[in-house]
N, C-alpha and C positions, 0 to 999 in steps of 0.2 A: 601944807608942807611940801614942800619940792628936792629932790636929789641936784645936785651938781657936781660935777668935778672938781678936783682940787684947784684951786689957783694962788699960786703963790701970794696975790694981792689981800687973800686973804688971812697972811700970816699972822696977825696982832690976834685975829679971832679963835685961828686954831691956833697958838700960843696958851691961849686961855684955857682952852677948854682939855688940852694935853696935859697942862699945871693941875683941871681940876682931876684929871683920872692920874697922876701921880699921888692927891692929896689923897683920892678915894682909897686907894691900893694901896694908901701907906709907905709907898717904894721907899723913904726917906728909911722906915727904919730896918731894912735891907741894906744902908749903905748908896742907895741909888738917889743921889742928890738929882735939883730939876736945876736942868745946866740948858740956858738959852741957845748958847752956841751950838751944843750938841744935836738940840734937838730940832734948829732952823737946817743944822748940813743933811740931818738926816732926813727933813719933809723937801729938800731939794733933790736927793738922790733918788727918791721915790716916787715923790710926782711925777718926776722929770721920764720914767721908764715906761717903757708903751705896754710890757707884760705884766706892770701892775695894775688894780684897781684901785681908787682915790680918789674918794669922795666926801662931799659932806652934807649935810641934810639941813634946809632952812625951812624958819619957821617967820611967818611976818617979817621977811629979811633980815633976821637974827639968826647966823648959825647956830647952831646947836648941839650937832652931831658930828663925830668924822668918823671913817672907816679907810682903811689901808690892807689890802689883799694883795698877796704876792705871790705870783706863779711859777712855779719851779717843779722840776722830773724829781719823783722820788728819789732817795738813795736806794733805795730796795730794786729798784726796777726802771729805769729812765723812759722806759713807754707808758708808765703811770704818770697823768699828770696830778698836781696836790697846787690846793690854795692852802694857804696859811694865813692867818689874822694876824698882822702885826699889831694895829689897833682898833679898837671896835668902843667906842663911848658918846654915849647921850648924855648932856649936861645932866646933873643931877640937883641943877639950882633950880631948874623949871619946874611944871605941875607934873606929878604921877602919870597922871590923866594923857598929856603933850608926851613924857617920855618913853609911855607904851606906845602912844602912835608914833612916835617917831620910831623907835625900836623896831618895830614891825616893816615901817615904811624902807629903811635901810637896810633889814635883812632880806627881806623882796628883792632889793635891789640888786645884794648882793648874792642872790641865788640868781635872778637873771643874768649875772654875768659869768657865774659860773657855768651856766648851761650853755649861754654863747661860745664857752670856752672849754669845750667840752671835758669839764676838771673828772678825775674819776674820785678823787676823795678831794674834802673839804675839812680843814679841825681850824676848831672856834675856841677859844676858852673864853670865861668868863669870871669875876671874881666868886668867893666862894660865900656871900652874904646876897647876893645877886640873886633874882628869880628869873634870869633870862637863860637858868638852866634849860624850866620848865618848857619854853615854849622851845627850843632846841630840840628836846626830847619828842616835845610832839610835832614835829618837821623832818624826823629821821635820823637825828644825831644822836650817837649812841658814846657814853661815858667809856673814853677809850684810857685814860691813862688820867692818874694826879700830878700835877703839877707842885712843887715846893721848891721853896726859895730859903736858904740860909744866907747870912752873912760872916763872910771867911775873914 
């Protein structure tokens, strides 16, 4: 399995695999339909930025994975820098087996890039049927806040 950067060339792939963490997460019954257009302006806008990360993780030249990390000054304090996880998903059609190593393989990644960039805080989330709490937890991320979603 190897990391790569995003490339637009590969948008049919992460198309796919953005549909399947919509299916995973349910977003549909939130109201948050999976809108093509939306979501090609929105892997253009952020590829395309030099202070994101953007990557995705292949396996037998079958993506599999993407991640999207965006670096921006706290509100609390602008000489704090913070990453934020836009998106963070391992296919979930592949083997258990493949999607811990990838999971792993990517979050490596994404801590090496954190350190190159000397983030001072880092928040991940994850969904809440997911066991990529656990391994969070033992990497030094600490359960800061719940997340909930209504539909208005």
């Amino acid at each position: 399995m190897i990391i790569k950067n995003l490339d637009m060339e590969n948008v049919v792939e992460y198309m796919d695999l953005l549909k399947n963490f919509h299916e995973n997460v349910n977003l549909a019954e939130f109201g948050i339909e999976f809108d093509k257009k939306s979501v090609l302006e929105a892997l253009f806008k952020e590829v395309y930025r030099n202070d994101n990360y953007t990557v995705h993780i292949e396996d037998e030249g079958k993506i599999i994975g993407i991640a999207i990390m965006i670096l921006t000054p706290s509100i609390m304090n602008k000489k704090h820098l913070k990453a934020t996880e836009m998106i963070w998903h391992v296919d979930d059609r592949i083997s258990k087996k493949k999607r811990v190593v990838a999971t792993k393989k990517m979050f490596s990644a994404i801590e090496d890039w954190i350190d190159r960039n000397s983030v001072d805080t880092a928040h991940i989330s994850c969904p809440v049927d997911n066991d990529i709490h656990k391994y969070l937890d033992k990497n030094g991320y600490k359960l800061a806040e719940y997340t909930y979603i209504k539909r208005c």
